[in-house]
C-alpha positions in Angstrom: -91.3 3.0 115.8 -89.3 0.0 116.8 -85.5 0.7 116.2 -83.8 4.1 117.1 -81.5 5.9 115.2 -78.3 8.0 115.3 -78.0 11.4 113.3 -75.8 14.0 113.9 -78.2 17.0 112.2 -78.9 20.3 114.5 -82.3 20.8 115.6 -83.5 24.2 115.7 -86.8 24.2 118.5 -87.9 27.2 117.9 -88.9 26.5 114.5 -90.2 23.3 114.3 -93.6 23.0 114.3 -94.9 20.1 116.5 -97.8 17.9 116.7 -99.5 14.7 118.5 -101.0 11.8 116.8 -102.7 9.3 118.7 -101.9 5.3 117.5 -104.7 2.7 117.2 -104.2 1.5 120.5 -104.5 5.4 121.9 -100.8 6.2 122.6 -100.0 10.0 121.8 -96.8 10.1 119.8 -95.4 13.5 119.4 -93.5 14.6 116.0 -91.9 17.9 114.5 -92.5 18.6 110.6 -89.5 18.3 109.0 -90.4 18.7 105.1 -93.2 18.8 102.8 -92.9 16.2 99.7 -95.1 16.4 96.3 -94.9 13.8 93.8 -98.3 13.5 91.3 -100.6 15.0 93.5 -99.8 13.3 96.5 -98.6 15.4 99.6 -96.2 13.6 102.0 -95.1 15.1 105.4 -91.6 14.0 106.7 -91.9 14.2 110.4 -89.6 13.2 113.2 -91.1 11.4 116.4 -89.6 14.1 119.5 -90.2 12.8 123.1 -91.1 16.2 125.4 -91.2 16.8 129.1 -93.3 19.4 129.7 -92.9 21.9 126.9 -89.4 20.9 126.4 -87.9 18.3 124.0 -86.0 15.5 125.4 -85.0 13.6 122.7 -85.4 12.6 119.3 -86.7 9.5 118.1 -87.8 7.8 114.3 -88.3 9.7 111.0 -91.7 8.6 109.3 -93.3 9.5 106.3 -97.3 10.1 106.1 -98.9 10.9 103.4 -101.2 14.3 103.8 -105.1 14.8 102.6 -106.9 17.7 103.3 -110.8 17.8 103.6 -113.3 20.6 102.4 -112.7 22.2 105.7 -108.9 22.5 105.5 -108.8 19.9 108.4 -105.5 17.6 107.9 -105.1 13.7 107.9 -102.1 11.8 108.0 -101.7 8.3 106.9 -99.3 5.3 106.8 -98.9 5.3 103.4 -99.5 1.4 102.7 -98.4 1.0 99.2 -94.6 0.1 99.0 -94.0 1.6 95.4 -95.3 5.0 96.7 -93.5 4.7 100.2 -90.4 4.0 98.1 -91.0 6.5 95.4 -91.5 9.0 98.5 -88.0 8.1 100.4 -86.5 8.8 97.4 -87.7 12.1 97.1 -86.5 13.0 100.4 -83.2 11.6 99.5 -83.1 13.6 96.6 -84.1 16.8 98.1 -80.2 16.0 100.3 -81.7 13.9 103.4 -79.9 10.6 103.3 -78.7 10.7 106.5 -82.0 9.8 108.0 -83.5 6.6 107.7 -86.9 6.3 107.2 -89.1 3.5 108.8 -91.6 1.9 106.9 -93.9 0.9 109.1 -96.4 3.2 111.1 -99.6 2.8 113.0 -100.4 6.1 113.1 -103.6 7.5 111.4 -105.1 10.4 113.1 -105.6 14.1 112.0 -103.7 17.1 112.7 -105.4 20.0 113.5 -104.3 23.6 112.3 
């Protein structure tokens, strides 16, 4: 979440579905789902970090991809996904699916779940 960048997509707010996670040091960072991935039976959430005021959004921040376990209960966990063969194998997935305009950051210290 260090470097900003510039995109020139349309965001349509009353269909994104948003969510907090909370960093290791306890900061709440808020995102918007942008896609689901699947690649060998890993899930992968594409999700853009939003900045809100209230209940409105502000601005848009970083893309980051977690990757997306689900327990017994249905509850959901999002990771950094740590190995850089998967992280890249998962960028290109997005690419392929027509998203190059993004760039994805690699590096991520969120780990918290999300509940439904």
């Amino acid at each position: 979440m260090h470097e900003n960048h510039e995109h020139e997509h349309e965001h349509e707010h009353e269909h994104m579905e948003a969510f907090t996670l909370y960093d290791e040091e306890g900061n709440e960072h808020n995102f918007v789902l942008l896609g689901e991935l699947e690649k060998e039976q890993n899930e992968y959430w594409v999700c853009e970090e939003i900045f809100v005021e209230g209940e409105d959004i502000k601005d848009f921040g970083d893309l980051y991809i977690f990757k997306k376990t689900t327990d017994e209960e249905g509850n959901i966990y999002l990771d950094s996904i740590e190995d850089e063969n998967e992280f890249n194998e998962a960028v290109k997935l997005w690419e392929d699916m027509g998203s190059t305009d993004f760039e994805v950051l690699e590096e991520s210290d969120e780990s918290e779940d999300v509940d439904n």
